[in-house]
C-alpha beads as a LAMMPS data file, in Angstrom:
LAMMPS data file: protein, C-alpha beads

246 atoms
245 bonds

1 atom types
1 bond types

-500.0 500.0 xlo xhi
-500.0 500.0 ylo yhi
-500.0 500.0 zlo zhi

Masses

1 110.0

Atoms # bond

1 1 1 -27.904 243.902 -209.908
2 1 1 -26.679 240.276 -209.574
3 1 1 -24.065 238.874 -207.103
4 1 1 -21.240 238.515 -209.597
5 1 1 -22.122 241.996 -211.383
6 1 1 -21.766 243.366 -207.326
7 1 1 -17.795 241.449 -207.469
8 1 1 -17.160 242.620 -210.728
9 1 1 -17.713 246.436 -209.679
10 1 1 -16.293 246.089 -206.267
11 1 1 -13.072 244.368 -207.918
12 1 1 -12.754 247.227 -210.921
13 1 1 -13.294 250.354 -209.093
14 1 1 -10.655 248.491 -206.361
15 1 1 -7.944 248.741 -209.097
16 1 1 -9.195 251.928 -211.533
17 1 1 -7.049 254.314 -210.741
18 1 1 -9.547 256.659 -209.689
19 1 1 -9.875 254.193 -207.166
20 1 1 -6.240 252.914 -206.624
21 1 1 -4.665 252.923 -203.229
22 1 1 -3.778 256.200 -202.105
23 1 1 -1.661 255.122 -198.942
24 1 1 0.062 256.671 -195.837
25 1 1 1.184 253.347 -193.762
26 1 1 -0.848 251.284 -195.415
27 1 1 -3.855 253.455 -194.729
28 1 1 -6.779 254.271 -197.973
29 1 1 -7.891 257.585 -198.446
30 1 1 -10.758 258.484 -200.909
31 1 1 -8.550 259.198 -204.148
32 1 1 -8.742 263.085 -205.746
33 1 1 -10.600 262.288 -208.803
34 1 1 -13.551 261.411 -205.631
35 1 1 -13.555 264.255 -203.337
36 1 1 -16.181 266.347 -204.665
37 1 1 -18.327 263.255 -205.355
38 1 1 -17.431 262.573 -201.523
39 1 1 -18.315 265.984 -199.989
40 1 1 -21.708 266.220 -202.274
41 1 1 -22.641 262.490 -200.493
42 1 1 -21.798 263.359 -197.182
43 1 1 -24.123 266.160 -197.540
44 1 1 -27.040 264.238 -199.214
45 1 1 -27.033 261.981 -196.568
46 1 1 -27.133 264.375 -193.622
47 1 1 -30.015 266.549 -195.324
48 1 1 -31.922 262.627 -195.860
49 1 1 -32.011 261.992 -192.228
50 1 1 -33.262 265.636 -191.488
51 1 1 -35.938 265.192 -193.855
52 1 1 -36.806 261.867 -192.974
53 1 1 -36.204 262.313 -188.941
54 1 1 -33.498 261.135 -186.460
55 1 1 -35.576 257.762 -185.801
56 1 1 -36.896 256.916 -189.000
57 1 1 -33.665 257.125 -191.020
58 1 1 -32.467 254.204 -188.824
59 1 1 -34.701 252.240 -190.970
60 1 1 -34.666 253.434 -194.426
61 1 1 -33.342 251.020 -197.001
62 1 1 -31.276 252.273 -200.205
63 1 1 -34.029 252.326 -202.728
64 1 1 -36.164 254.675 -200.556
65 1 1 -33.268 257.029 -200.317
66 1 1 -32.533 257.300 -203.341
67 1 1 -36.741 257.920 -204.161
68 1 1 -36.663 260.296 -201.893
69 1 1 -33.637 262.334 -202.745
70 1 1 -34.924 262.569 -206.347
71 1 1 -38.150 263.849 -205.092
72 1 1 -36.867 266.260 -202.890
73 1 1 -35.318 269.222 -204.747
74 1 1 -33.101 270.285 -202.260
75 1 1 -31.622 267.149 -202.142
76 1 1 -31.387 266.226 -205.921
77 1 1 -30.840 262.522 -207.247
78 1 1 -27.426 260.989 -206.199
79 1 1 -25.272 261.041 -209.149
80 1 1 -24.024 257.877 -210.547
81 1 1 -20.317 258.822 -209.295
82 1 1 -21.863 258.994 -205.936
83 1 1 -23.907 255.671 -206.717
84 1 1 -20.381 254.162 -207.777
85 1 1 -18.527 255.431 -204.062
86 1 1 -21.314 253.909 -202.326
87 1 1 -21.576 250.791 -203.942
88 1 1 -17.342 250.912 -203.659
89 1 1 -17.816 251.179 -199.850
90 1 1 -20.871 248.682 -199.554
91 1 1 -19.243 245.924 -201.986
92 1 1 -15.541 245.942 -201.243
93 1 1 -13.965 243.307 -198.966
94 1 1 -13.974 244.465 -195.261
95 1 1 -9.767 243.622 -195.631
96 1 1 -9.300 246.398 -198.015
97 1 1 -10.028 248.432 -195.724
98 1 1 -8.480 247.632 -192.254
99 1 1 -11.834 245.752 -191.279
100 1 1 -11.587 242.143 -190.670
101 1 1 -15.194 241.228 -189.343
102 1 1 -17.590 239.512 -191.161
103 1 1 -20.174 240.676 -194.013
104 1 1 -24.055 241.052 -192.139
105 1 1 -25.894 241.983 -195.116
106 1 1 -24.566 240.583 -198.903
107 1 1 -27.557 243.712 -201.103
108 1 1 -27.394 247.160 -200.891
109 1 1 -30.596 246.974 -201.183
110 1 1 -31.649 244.942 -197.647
111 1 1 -34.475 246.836 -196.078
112 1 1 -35.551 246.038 -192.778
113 1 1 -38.774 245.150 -191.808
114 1 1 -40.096 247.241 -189.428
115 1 1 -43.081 244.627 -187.849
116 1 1 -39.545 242.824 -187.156
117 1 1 -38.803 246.183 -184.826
118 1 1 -39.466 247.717 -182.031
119 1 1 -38.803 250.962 -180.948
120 1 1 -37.705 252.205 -177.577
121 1 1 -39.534 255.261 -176.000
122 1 1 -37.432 258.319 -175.569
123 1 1 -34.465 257.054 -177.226
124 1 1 -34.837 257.915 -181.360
125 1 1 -34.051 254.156 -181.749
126 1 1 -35.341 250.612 -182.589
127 1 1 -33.999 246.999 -181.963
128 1 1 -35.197 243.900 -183.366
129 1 1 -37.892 241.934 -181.948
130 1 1 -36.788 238.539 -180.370
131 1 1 -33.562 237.684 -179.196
132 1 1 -32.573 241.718 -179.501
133 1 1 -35.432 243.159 -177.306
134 1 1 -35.315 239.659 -174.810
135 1 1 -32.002 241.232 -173.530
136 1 1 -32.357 244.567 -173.706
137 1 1 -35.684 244.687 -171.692
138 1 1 -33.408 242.191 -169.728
139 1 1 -30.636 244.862 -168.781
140 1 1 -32.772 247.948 -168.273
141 1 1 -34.318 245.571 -165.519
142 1 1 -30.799 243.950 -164.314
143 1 1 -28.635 247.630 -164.422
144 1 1 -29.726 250.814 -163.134
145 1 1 -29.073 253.826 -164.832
146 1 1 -28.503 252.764 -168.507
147 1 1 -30.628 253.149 -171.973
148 1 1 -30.381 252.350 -175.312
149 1 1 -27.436 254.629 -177.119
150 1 1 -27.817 253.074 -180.893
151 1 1 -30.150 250.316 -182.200
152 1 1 -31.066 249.121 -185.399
153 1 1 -28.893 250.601 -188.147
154 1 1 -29.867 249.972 -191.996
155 1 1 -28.024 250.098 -194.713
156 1 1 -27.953 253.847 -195.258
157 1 1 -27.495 255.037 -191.504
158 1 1 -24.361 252.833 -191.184
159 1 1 -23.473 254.307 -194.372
160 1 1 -24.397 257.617 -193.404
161 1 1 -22.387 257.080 -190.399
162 1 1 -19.458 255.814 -192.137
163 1 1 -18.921 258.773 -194.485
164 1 1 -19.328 260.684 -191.514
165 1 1 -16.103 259.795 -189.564
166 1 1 -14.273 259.227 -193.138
167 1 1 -15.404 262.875 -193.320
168 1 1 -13.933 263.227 -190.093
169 1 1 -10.576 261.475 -190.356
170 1 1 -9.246 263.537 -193.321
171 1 1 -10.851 260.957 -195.622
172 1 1 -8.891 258.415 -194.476
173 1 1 -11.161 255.498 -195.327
174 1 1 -9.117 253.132 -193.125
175 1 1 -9.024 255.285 -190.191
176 1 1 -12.409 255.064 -190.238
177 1 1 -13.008 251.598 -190.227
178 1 1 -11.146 251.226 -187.655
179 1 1 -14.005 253.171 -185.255
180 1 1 -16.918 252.171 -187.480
181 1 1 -17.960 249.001 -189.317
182 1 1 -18.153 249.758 -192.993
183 1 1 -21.930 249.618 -194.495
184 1 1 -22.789 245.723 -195.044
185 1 1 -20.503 244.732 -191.859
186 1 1 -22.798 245.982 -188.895
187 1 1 -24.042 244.045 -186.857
188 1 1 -26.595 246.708 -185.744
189 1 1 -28.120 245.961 -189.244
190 1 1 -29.141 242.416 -187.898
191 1 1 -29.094 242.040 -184.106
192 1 1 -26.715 244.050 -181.920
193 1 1 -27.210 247.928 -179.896
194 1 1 -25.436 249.648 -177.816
195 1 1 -26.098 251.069 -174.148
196 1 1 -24.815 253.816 -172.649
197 1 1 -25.027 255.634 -168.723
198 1 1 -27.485 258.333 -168.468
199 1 1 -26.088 261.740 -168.259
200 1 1 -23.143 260.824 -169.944
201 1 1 -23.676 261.794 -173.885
202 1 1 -20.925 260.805 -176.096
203 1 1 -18.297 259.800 -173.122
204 1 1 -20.771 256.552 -173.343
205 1 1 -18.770 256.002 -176.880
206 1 1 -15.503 256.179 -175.639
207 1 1 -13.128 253.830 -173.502
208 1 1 -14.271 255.541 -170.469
209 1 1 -17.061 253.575 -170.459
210 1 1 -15.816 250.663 -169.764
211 1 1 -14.586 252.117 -166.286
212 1 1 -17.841 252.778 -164.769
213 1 1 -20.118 250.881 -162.465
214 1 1 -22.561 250.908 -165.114
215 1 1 -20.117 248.641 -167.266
216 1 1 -18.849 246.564 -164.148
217 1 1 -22.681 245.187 -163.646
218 1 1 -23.193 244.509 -167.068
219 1 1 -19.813 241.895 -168.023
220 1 1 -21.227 240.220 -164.738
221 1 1 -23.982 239.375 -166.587
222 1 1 -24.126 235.917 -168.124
223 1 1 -26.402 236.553 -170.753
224 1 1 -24.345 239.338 -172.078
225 1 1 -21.337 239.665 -174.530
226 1 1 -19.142 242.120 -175.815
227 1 1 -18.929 242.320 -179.579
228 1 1 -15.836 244.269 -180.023
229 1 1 -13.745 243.443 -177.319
230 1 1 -10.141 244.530 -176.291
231 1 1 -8.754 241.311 -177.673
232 1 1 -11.079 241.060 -180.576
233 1 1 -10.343 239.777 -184.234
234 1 1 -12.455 242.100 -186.145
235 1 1 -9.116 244.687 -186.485
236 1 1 -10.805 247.257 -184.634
237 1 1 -11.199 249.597 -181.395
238 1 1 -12.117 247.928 -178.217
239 1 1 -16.578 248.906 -177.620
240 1 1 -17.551 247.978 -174.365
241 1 1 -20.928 249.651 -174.872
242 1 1 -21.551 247.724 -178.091
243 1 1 -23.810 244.557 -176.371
244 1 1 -23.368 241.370 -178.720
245 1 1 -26.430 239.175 -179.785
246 1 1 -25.835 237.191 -182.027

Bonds

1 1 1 2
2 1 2 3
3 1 3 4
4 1 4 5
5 1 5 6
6 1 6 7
7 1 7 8
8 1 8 9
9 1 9 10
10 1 10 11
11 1 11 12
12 1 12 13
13 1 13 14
14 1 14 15
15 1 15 16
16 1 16 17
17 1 17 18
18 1 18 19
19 1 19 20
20 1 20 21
21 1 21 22
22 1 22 23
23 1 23 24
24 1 24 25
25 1 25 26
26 1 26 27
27 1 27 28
28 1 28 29
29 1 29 30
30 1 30 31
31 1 31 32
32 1 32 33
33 1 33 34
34 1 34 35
35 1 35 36
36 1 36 37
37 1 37 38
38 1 38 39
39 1 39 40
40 1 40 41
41 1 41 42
42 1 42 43
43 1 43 44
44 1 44 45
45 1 45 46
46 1 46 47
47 1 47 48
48 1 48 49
49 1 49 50
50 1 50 51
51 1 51 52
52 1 52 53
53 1 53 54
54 1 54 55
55 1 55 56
56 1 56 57
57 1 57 58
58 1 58 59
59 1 59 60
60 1 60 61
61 1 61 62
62 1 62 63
63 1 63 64
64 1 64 65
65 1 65 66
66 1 66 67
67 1 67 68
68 1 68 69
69 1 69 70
70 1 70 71
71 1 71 72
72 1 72 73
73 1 73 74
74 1 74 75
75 1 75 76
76 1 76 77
77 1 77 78
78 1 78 79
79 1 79 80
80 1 80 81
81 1 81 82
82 1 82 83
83 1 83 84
84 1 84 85
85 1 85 86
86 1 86 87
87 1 87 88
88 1 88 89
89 1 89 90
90 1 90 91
91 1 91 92
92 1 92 93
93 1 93 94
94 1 94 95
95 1 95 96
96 1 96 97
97 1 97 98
98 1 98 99
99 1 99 100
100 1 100 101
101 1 101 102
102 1 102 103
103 1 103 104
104 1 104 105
105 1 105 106
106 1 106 107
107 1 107 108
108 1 108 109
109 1 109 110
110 1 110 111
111 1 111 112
112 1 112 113
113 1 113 114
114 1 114 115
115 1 115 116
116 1 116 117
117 1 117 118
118 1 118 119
119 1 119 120
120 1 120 121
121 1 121 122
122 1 122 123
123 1 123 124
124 1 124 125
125 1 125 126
126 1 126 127
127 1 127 128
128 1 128 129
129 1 129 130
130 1 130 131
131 1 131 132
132 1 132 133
133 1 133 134
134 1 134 135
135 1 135 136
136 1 136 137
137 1 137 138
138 1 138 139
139 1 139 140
140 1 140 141
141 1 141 142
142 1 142 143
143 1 143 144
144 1 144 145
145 1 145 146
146 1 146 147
147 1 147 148
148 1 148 149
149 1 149 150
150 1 150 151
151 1 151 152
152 1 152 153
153 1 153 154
154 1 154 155
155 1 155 156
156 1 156 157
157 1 157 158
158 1 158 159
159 1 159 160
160 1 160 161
161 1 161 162
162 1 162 163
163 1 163 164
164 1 164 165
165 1 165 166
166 1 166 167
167 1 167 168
168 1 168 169
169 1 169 170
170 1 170 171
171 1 171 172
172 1 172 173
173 1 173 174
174 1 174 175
175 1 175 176
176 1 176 177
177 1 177 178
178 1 178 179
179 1 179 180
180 1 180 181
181 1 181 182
182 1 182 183
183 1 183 184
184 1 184 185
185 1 185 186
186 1 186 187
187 1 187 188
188 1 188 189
189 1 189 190
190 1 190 191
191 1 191 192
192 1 192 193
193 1 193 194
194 1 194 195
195 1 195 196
196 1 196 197
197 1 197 198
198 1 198 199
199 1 199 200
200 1 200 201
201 1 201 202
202 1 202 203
203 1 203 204
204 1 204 205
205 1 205 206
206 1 206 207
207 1 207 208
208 1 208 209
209 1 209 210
210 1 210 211
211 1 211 212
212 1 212 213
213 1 213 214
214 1 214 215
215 1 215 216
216 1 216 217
217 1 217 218
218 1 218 219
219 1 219 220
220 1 220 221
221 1 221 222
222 1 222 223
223 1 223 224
224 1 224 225
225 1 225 226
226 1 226 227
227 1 227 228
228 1 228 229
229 1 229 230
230 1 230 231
231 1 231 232
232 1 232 233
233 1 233 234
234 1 234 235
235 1 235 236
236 1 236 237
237 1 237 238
238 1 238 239
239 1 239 240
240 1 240 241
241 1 241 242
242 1 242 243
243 1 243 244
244 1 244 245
245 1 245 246
């Protein structure tokens, strides 16, 4: 499907009103007509990355999920409906929904190249060879006691992961873009990971990590960044695990 074919859908299922802003404070929920569409996605997508495995799903591209949910029977072929809330998610401006960073990846269909990658023992997770793994080896060395929390995210993890927490916010689609990039806005599709402190589990995701020692040594190092930072313009949560590369 073209570029202006991609606007054209974005823009109509914007104002459909299956589709129409269903608002509390300015917030977008995913509309009634969608909910069982929503549910049977959020489900696909979890039973994908059990079939396919915790580290590989990182790197599957759209087109191989949607091969291998047709081929799987317990799975079954996404729908077009659940096609169309995808491609709704992936296509519409980052504004619509609360998130105010820039786009990463312009085709559902971007697959990552996985000679580009490298994965990271005992972690489940890749980052990107070059400026990506430079740093990270660089930190490891340069901070005691951290590893790699989240690396390379394709199209359909971030997706997977943003379903999730809309799952998880009462399907308030704002609400959770607010804590997660929508699909096509990640930087973790093109460059950035996160770290975490050993030990910790999902505290490392939280603003309590940016209170430990662990954090302190890493913003005193100048080859590092913040992405998301308290102050940043993206119209989301402060990250001070989420290590900026490019």
């Amino acid at each position: 499907m073209d570029r202006r074919k991609f606007i054209l859908l974005s823009s109509s299922l914007i104002t459909t009103p299956a589709f129409a802003s269903i608002k509390t404070s300015n917030d977008i929920f995913v509309p009634d007509f969608y909910k069982k569409t929503f549910y049977s996605l959020h489900k696909k997508l979890y039973m994908l990355q059990h079939i396919v495995g915790y580290a590989n799903f990182n790197l599957l591209s759209f087109d191989e999920a949607l091969s291998l949910a047709k081929r799987y029977s317990k799975i079954g072929a996404f729908t077009q409906k659940e096609i169309d809330f995808i491609e709704y998610l992936f296509y519409s401006p980052g504004e619509h929904f609360g998130f105010l960073g820039e786009r990463t990846v312009n085709k559902l269909s971007h697959k990552i190249n996985k000679k580009d990658t490298v994965k990271i023992p005992r972690t489940g997770h890749y980052v990107f060879k070059g400026e990506s793994l430079i740093i990270y080896n660089k930190m490891i060395k340069d901070v005691d006691n951290i590893y790699l929390t989240s690396g390379i995210r394709g199209v359909v993890k971030q997706l997977k992961l943003f379903v999730g927490k809309i799952y998880r916010t009462n399907l308030n689609i704002s609400k959770a873009a607010f804590s997660i990039a929508p699909p096509g806005y990640s930087y973790h599709t093109i460059s950035d990971f996160d770290v975490g402190k050993r030990g910790w589990g999902y505290k490392n995701f939280t603003s309590k990590f940016a209170k430990t020692k662990e954090f302190f040594e890493i913003r005193h190092l100048n080859y590092v960044g913040i992405r998301y930072r308290r102050d940043n313009h993206y119209g989301v949560r402060f990250e001070p695990w989420h290590i900026k590369v490019i």
